[in-house]
Gaussian input, Z-matrix of N, CA and C with variables (Angstrom, degrees):
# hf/3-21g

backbone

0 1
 N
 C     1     B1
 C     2     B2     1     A1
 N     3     B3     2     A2     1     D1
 C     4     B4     3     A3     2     D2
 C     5     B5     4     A4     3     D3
 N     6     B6     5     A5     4     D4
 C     7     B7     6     A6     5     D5
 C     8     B8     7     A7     6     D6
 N     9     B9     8     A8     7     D7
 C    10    B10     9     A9     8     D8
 C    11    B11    10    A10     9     D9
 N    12    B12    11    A11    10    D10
 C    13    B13    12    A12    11    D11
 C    14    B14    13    A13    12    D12
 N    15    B15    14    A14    13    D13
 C    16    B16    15    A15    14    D14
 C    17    B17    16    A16    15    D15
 N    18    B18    17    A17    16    D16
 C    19    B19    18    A18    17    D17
 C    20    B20    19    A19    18    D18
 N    21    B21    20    A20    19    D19
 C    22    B22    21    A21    20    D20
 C    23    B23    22    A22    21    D21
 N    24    B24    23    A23    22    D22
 C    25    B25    24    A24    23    D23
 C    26    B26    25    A25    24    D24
 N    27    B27    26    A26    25    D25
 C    28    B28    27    A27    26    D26
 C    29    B29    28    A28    27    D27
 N    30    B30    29    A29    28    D28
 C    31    B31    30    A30    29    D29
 C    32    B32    31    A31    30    D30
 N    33    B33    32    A32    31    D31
 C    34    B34    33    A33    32    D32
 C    35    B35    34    A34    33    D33
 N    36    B36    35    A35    34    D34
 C    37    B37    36    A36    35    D35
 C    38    B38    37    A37    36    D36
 N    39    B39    38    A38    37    D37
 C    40    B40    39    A39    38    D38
 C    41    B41    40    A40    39    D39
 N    42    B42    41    A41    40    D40
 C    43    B43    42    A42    41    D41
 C    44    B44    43    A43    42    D42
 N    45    B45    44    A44    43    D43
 C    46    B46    45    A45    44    D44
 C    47    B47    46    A46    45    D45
 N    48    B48    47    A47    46    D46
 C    49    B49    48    A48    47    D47
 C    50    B50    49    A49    48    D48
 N    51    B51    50    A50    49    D49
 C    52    B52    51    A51    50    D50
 C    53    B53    52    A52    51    D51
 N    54    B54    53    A53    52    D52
 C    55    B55    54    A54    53    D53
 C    56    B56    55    A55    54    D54
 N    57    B57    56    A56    55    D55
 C    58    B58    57    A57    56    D56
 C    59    B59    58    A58    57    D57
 N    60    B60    59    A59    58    D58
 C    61    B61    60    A60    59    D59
 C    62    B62    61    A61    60    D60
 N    63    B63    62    A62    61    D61
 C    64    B64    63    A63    62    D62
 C    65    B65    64    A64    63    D63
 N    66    B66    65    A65    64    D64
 C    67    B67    66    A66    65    D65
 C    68    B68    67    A67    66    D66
 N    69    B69    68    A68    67    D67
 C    70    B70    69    A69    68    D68
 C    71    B71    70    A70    69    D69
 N    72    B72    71    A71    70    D70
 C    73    B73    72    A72    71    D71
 C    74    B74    73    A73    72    D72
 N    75    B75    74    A74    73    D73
 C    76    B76    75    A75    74    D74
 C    77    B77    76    A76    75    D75
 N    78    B78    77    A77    76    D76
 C    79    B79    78    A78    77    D77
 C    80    B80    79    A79    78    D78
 N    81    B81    80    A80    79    D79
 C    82    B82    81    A81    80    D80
 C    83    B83    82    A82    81    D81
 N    84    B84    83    A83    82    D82
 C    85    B85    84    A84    83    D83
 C    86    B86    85    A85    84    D84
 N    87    B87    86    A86    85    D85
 C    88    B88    87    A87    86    D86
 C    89    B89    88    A88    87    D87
 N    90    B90    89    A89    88    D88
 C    91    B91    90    A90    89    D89
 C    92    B92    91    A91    90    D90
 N    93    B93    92    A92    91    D91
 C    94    B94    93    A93    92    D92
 C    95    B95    94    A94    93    D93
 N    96    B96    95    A95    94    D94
 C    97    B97    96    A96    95    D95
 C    98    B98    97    A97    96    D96
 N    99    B99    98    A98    97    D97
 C   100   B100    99    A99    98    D98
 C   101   B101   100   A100    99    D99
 N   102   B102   101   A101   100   D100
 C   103   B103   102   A102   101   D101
 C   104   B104   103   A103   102   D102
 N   105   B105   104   A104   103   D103
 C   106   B106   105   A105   104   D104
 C   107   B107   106   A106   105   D105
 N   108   B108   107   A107   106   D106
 C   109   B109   108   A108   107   D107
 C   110   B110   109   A109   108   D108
 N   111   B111   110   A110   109   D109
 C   112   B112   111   A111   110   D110
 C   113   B113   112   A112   111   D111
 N   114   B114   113   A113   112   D112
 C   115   B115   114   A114   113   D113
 C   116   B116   115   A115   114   D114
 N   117   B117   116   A116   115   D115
 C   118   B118   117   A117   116   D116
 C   119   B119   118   A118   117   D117
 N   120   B120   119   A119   118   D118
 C   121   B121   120   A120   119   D119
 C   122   B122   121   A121   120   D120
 N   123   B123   122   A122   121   D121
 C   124   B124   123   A123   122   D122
 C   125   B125   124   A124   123   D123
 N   126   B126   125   A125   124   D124
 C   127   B127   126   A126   125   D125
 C   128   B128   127   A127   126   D126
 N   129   B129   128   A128   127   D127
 C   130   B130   129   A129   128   D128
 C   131   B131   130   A130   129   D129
 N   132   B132   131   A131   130   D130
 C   133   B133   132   A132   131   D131
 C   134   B134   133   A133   132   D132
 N   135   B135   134   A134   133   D133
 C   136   B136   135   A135   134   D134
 C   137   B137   136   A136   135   D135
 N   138   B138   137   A137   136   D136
 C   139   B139   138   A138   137   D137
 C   140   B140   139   A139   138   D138
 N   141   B141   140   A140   139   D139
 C   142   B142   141   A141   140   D140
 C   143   B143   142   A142   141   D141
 N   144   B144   143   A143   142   D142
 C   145   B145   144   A144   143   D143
 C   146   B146   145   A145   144   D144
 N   147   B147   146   A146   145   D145
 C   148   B148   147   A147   146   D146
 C   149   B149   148   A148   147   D147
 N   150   B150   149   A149   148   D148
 C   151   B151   150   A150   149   D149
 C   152   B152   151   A151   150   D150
 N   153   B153   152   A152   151   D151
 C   154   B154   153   A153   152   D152
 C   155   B155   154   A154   153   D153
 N   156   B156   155   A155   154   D154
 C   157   B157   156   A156   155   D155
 C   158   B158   157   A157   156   D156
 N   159   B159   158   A158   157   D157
 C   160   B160   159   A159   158   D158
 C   161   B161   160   A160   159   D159
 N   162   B162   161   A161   160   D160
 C   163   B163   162   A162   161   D161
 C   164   B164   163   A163   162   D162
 N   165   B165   164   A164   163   D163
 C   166   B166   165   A165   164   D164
 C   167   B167   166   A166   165   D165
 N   168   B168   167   A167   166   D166
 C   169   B169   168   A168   167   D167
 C   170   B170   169   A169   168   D168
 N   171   B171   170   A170   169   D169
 C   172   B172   171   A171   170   D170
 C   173   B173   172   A172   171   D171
 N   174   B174   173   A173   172   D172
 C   175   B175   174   A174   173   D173
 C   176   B176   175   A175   174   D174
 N   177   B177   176   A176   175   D175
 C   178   B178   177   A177   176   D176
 C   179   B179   178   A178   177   D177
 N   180   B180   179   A179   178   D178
 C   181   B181   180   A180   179   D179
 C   182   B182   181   A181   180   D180
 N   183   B183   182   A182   181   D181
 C   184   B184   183   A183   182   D182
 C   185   B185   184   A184   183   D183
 N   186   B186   185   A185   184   D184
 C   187   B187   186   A186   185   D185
 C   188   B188   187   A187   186   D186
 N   189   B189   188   A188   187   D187
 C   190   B190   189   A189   188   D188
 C   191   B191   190   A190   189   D189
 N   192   B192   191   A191   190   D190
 C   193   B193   192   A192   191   D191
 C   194   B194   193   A193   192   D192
 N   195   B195   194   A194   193   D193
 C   196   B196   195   A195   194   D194
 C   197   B197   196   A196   195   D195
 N   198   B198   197   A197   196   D196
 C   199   B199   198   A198   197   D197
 C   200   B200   199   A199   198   D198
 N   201   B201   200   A200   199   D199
 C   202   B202   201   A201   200   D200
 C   203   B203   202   A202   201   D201
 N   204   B204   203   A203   202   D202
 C   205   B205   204   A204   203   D203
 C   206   B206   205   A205   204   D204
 N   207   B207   206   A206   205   D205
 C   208   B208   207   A207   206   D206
 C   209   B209   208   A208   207   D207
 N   210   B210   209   A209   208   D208
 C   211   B211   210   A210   209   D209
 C   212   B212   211   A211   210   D210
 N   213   B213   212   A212   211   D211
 C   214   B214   213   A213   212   D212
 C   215   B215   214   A214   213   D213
 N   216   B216   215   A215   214   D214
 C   217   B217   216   A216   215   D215
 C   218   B218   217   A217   216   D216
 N   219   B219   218   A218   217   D217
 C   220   B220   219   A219   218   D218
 C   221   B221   220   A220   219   D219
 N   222   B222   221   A221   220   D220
 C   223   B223   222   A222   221   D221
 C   224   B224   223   A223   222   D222
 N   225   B225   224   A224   223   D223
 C   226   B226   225   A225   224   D224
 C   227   B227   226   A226   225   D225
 N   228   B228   227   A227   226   D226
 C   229   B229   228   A228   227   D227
 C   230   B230   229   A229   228   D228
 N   231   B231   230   A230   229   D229
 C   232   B232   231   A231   230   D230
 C   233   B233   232   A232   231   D231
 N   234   B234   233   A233   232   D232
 C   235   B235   234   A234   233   D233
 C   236   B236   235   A235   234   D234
 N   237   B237   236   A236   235   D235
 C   238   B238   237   A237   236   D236
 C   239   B239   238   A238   237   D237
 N   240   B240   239   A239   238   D238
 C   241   B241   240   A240   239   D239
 C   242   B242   241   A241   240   D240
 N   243   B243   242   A242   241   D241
 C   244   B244   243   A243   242   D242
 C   245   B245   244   A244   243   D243
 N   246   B246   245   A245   244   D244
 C   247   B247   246   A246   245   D245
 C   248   B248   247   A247   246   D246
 N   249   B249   248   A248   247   D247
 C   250   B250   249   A249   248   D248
 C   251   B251   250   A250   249   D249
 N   252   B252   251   A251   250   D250
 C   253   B253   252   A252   251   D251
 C   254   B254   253   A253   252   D252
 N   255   B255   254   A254   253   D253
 C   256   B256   255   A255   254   D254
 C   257   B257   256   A256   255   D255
 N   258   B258   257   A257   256   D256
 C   259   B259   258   A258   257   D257
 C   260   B260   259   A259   258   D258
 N   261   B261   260   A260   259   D259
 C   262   B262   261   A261   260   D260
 C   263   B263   262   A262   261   D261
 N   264   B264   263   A263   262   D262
 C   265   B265   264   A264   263   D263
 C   266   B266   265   A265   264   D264
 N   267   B267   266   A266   265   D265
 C   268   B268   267   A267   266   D266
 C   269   B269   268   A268   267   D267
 N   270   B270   269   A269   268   D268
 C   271   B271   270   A270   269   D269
 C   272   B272   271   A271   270   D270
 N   273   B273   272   A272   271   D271
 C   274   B274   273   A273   272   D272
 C   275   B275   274   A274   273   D273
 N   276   B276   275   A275   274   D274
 C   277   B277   276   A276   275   D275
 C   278   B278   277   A277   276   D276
 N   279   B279   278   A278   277   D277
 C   280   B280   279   A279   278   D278
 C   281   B281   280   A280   279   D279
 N   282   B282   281   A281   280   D280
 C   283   B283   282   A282   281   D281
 C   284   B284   283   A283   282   D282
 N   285   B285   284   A284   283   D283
 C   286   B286   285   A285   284   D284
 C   287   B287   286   A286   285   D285
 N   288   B288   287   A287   286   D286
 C   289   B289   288   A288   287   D287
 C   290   B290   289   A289   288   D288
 N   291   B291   290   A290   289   D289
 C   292   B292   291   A291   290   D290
 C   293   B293   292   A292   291   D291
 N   294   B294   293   A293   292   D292
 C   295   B295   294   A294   293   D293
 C   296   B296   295   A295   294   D294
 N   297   B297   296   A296   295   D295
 C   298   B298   297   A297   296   D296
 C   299   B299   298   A298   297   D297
 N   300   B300   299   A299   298   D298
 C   301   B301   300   A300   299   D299
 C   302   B302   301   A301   300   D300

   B1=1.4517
   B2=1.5267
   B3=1.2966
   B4=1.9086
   B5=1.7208
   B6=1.7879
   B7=1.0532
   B8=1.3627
   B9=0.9736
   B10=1.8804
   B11=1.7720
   B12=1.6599
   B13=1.1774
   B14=1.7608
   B15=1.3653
   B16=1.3223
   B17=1.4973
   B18=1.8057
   B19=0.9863
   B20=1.3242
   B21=1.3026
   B22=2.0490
   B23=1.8738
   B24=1.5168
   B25=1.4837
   B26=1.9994
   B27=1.2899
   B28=1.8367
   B29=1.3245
   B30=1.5553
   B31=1.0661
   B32=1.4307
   B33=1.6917
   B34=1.1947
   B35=1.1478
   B36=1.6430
   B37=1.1686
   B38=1.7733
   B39=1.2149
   B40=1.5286
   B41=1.8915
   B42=0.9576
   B43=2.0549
   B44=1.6317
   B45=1.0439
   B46=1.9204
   B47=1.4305
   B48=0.8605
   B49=1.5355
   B50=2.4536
   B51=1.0484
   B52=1.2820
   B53=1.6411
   B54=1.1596
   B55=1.4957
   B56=1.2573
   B57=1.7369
   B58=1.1459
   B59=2.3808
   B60=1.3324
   B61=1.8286
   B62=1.4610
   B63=1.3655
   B64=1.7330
   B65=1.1944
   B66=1.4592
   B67=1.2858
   B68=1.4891
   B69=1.2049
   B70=1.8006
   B71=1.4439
   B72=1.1234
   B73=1.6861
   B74=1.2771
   B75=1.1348
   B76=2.6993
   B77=1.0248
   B78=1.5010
   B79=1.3648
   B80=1.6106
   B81=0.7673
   B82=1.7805
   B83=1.7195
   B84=1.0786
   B85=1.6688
   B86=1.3097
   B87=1.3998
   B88=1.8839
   B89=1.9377
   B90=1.6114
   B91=0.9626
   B92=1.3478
   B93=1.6308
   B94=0.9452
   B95=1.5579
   B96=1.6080
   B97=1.3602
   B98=1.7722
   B99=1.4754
   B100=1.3395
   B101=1.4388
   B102=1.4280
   B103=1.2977
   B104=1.5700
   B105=1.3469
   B106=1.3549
   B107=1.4472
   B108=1.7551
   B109=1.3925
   B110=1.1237
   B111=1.4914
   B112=1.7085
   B113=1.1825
   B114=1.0465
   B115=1.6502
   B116=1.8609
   B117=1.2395
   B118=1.6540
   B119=1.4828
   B120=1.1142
   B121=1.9141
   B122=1.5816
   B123=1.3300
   B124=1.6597
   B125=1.7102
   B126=1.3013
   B127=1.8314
   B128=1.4720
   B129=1.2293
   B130=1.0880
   B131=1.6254
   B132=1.1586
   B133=1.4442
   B134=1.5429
   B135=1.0427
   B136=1.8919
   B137=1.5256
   B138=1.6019
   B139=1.0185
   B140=1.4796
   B141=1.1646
   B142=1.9923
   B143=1.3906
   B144=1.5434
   B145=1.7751
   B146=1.2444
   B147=0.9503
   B148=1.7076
   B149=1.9115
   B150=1.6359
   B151=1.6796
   B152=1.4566
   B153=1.4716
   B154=1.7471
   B155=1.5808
   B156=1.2382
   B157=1.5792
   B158=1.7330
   B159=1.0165
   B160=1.8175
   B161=1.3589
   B162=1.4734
   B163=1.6515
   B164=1.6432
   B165=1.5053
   B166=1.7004
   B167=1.2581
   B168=1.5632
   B169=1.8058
   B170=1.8693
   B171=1.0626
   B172=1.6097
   B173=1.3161
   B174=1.1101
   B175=1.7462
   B176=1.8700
   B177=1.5498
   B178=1.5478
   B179=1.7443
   B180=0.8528
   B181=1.6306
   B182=1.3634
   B183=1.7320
   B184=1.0703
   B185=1.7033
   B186=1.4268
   B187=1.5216
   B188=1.3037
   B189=1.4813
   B190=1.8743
   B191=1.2007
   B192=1.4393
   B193=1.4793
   B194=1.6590
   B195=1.5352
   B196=1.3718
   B197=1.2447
   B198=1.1534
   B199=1.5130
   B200=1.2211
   B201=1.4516
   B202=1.6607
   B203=1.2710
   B204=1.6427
   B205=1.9180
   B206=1.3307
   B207=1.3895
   B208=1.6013
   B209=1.8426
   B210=1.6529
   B211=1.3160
   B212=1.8795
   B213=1.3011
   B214=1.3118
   B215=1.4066
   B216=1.5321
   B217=1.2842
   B218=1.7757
   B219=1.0893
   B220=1.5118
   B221=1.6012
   B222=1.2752
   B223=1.5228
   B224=1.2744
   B225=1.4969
   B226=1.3812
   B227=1.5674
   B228=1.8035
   B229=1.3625
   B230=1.4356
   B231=1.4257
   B232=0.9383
   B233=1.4965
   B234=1.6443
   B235=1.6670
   B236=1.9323
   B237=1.0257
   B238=1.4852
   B239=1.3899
   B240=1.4586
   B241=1.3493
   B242=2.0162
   B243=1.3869
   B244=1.3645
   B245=1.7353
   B246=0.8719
   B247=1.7001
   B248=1.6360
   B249=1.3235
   B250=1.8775
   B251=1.5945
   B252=1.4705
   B253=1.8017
   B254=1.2556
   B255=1.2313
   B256=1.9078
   B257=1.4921
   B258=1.5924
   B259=0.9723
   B260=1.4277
   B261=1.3786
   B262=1.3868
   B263=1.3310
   B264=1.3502
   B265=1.3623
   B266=1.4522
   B267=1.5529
   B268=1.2811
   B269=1.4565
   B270=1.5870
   B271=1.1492
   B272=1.8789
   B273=0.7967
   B274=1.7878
   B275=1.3039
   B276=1.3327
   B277=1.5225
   B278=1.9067
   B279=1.3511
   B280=1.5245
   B281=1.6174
   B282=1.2780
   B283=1.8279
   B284=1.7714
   B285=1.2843
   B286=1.7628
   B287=1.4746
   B288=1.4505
   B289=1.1814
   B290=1.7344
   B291=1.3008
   B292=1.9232
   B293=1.6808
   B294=1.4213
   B295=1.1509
   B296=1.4362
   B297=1.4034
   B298=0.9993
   B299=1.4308
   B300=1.5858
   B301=1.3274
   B302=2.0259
   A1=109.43
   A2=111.02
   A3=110.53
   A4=96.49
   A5=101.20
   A6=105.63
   A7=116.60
   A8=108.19
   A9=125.84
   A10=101.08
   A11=107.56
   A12=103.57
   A13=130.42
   A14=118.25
   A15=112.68
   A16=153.10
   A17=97.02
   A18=133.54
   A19=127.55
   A20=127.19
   A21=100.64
   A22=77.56
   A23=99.53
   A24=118.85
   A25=110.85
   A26=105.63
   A27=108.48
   A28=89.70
   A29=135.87
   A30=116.69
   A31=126.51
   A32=109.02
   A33=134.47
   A34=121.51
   A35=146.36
   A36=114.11
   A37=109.41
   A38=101.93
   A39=117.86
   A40=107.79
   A41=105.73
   A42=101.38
   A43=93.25
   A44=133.17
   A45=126.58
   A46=96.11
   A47=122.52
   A48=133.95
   A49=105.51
   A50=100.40
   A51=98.92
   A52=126.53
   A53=125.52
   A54=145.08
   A55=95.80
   A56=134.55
   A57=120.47
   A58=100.09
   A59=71.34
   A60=88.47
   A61=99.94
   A62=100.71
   A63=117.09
   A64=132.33
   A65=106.70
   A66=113.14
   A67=119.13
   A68=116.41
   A69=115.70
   A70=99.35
   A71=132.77
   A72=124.61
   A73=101.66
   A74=68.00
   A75=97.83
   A76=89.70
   A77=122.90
   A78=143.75
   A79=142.90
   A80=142.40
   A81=131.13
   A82=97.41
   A83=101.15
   A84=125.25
   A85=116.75
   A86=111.01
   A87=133.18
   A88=91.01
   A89=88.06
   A90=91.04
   A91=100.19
   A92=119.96
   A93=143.43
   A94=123.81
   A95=97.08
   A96=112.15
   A97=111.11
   A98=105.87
   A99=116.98
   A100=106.31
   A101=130.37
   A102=124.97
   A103=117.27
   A104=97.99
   A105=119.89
   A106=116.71
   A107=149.65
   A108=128.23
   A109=96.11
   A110=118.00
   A111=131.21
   A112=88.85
   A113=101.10
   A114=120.47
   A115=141.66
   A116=129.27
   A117=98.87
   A118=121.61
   A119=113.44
   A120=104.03
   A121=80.60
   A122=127.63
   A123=107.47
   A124=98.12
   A125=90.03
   A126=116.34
   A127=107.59
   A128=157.74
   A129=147.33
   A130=132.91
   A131=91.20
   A132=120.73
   A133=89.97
   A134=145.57
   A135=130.53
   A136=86.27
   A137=148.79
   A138=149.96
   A139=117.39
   A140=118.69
   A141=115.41
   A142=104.05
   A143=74.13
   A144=101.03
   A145=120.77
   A146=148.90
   A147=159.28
   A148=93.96
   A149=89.34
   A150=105.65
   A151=118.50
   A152=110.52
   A153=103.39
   A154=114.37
   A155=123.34
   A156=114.05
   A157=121.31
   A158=112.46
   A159=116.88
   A160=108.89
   A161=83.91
   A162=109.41
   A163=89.39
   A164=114.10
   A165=113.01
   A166=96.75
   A167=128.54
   A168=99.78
   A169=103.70
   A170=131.20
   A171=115.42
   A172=89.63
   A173=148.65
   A174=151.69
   A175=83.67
   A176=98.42
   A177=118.74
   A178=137.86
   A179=131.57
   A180=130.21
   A181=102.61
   A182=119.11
   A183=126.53
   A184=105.08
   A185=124.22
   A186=109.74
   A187=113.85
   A188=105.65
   A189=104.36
   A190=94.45
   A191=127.78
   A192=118.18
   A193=111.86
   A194=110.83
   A195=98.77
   A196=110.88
   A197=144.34
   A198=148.41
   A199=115.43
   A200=103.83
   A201=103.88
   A202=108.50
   A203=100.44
   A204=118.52
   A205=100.02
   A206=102.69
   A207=121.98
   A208=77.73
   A209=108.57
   A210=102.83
   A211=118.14
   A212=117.41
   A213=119.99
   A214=118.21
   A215=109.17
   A216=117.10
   A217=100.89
   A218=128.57
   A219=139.77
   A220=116.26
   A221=118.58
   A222=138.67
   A223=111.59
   A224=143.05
   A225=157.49
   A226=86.35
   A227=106.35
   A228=113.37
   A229=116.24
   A230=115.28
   A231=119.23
   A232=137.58
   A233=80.22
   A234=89.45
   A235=89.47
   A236=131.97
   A237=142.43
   A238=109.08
   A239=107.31
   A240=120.34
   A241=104.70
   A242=99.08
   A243=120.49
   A244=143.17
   A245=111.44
   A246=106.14
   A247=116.07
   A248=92.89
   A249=94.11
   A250=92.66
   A251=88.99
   A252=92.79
   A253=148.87
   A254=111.10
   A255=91.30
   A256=96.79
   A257=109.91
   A258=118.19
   A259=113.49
   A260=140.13
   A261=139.29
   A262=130.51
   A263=116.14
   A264=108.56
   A265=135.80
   A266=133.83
   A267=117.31
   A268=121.02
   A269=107.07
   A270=119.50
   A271=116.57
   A272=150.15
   A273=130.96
   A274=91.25
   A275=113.12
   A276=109.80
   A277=125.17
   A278=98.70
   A279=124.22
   A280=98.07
   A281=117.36
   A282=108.85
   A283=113.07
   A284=99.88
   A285=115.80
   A286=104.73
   A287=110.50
   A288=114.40
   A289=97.27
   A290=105.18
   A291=97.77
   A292=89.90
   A293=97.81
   A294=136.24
   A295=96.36
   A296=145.53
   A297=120.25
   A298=129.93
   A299=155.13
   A300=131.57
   A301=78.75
   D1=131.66
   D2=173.32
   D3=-130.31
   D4=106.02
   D5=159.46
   D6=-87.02
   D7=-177.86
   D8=-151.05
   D9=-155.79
   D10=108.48
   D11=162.79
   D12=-57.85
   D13=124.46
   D14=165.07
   D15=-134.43
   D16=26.89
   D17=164.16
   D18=160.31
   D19=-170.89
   D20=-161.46
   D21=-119.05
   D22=167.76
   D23=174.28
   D24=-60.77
   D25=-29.67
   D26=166.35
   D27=-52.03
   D28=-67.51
   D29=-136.50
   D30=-72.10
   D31=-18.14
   D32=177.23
   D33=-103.52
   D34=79.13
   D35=-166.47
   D36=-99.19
   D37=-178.27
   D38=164.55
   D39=-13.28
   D40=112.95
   D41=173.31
   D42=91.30
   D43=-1.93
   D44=-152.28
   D45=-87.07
   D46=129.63
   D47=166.55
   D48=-104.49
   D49=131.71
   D50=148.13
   D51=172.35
   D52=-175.97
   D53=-156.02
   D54=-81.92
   D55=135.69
   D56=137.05
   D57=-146.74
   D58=148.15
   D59=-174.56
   D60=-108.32
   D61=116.88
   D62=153.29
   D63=-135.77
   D64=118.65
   D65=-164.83
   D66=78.12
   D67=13.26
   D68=-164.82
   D69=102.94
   D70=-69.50
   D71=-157.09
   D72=-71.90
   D73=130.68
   D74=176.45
   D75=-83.89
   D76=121.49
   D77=136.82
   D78=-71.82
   D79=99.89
   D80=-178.28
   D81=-83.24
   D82=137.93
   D83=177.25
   D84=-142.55
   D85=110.31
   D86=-168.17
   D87=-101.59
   D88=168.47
   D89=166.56
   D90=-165.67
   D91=106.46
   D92=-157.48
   D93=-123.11
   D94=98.98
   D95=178.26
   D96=75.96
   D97=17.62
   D98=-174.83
   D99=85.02
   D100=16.73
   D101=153.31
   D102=-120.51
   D103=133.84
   D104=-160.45
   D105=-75.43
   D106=120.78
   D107=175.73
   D108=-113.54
   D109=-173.55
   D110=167.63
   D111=-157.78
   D112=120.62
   D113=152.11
   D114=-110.27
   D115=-175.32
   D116=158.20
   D117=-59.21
   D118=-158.89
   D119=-165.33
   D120=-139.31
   D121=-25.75
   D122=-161.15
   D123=-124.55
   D124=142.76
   D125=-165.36
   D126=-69.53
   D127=122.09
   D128=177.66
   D129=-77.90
   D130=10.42
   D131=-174.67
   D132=-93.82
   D133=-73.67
   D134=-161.53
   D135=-151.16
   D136=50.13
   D137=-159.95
   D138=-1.92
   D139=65.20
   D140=156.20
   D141=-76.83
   D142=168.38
   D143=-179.63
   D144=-70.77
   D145=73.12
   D146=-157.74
   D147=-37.74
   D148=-69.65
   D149=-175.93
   D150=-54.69
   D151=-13.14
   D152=154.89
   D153=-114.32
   D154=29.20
   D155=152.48
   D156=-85.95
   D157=-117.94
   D158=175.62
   D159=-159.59
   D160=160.34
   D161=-161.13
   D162=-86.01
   D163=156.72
   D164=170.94
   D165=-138.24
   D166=60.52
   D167=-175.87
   D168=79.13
   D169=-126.68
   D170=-168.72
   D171=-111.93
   D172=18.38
   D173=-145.43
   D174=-133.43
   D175=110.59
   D176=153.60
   D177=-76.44
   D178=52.40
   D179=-144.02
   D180=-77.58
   D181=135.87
   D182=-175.29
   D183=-74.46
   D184=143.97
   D185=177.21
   D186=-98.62
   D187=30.30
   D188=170.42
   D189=-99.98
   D190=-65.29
   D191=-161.78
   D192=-129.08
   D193=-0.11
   D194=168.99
   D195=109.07
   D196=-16.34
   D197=156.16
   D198=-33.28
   D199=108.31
   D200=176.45
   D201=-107.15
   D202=151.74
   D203=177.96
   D204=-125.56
   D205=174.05
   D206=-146.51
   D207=-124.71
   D208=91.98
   D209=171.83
   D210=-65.59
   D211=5.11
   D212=168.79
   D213=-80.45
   D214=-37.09
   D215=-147.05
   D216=-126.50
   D217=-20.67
   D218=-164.70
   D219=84.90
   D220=-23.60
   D221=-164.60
   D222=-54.44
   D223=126.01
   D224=-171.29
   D225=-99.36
   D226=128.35
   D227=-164.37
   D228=-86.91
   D229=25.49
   D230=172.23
   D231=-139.48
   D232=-5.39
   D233=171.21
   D234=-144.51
   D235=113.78
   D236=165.97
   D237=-38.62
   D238=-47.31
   D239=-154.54
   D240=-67.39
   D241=-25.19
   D242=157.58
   D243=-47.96
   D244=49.07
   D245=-156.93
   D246=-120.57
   D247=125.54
   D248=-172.08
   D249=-78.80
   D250=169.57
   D251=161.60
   D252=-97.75
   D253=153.91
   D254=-158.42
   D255=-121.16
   D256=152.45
   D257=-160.03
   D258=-119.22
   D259=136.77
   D260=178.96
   D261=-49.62
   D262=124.93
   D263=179.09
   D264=-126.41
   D265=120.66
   D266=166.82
   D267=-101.75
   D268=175.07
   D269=-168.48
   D270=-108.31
   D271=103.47
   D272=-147.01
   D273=-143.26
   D274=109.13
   D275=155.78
   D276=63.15
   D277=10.51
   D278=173.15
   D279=100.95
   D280=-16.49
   D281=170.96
   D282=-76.71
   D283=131.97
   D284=169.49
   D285=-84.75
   D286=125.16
   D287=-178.87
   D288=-124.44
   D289=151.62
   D290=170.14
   D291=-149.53
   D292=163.20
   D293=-143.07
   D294=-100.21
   D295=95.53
   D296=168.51
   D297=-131.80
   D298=142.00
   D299=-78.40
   D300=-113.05

């Protein structure tokens, strides 16, 4: 595994939704209830920015049309069969690092 720092826990707090690009891939990164996810960043529905819509509780909503994901789980809340990918994460010394392939 080679994680990759991509922003510190200040920057994200509790409820924080946001954007980060590495290497090319858009990421969305929640941070929920003081636990941290990463997921893909773009909606597969008309590709928005996941990491600039809003956080709802563990529910990611795209701000083009409203598609929400299950930043725990990857799952589009309306069809299961739907699921972005989620990516590993640690926590080190207040830096977010994720895992990516």
């Amino acid at each position: 595994m080679a994680f990759r720092p991509v922003c510190t826990v200040g920057q994200l707090p509790p409820g924080g939704l946001t954007e980060v690009i590495i290497d090319g891939k858009q990421l969305a990164l929640c941070n929920v209830d003081g636990a941290i996810h990463a997921m893909d960043g773009v909606c597969p529905h008309r590709g928005g920015s996941l990491g600039q819509g809003a956080l709802h509780g563990n529910m990611v909503v795209c701000p083009w049309h409203a598609w929400e994901f299950d930043c725990t789980t990857g799952q589009y809340d309306y069809n299961p069969c739907i699921q972005l990918t989620k990516f590993p994460v640690l926590v080190e010394g207040g830096d977010i690092l994720v895992d990516l392939p």
